[in-house]
C-alpha positions in Angstrom: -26.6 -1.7 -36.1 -23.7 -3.3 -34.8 -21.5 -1.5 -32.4 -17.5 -1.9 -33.2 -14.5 -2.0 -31.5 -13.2 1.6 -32.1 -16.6 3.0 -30.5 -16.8 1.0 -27.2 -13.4 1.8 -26.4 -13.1 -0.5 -23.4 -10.3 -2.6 -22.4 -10.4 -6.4 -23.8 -8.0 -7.6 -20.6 -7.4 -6.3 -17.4 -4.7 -4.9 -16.3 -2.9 -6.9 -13.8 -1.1 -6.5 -10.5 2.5 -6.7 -9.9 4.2 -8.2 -7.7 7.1 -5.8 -7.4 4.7 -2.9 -7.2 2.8 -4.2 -4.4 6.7 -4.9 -2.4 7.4 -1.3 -3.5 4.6 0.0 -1.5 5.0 -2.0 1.3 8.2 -1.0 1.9 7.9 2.3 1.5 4.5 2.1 4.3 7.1 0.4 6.3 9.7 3.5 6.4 6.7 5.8 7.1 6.1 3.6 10.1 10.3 3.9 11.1 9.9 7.8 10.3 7.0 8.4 12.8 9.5 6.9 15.6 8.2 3.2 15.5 11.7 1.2 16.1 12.5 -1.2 13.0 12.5 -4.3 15.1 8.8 -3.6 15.8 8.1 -3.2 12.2 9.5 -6.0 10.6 7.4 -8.2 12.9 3.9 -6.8 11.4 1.5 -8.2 9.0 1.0 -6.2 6.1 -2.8 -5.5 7.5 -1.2 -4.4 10.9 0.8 -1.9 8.9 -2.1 -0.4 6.9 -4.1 0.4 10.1 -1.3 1.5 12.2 -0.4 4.3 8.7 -4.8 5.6 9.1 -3.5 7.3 12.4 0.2 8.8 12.4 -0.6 10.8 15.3 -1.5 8.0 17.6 1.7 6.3 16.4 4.0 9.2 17.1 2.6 9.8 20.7 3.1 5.8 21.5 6.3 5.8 20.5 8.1 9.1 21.7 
């Protein structure tokens, strides 16, 4: 027997990235970096990547940079 549409129930296409939702989120990881005390020079310079591993450990970023 055949299986249908309306029993698999799975998505033909997949849903695709924004580009406006990934700036949204790395501007907002950008201000967490500004609100632990990193100075906004300092931020603007980093690579996305840079920012990412910098956010796994707030604590080391708030002692570095009070």
């Amino acid at each position: 027997m055949r299986k249908r549409r309306t029993t698999q129930k799975t998505p033909l296409t997949r849903p695709r990235k924004k580009g406006a939702a990934k700036n949204r989120r790395r501007l907002e990881q950008k201000r967490r970096l500004v609100a632990l005390g990193m100075p906004e020079e300092e931020v603007t310079k980093l690579t996305s990547r840079d920012v990412l591993t910098l956010l796994k450990h707030p604590k080391k970023v708030e002692q570095a940079h009070s």
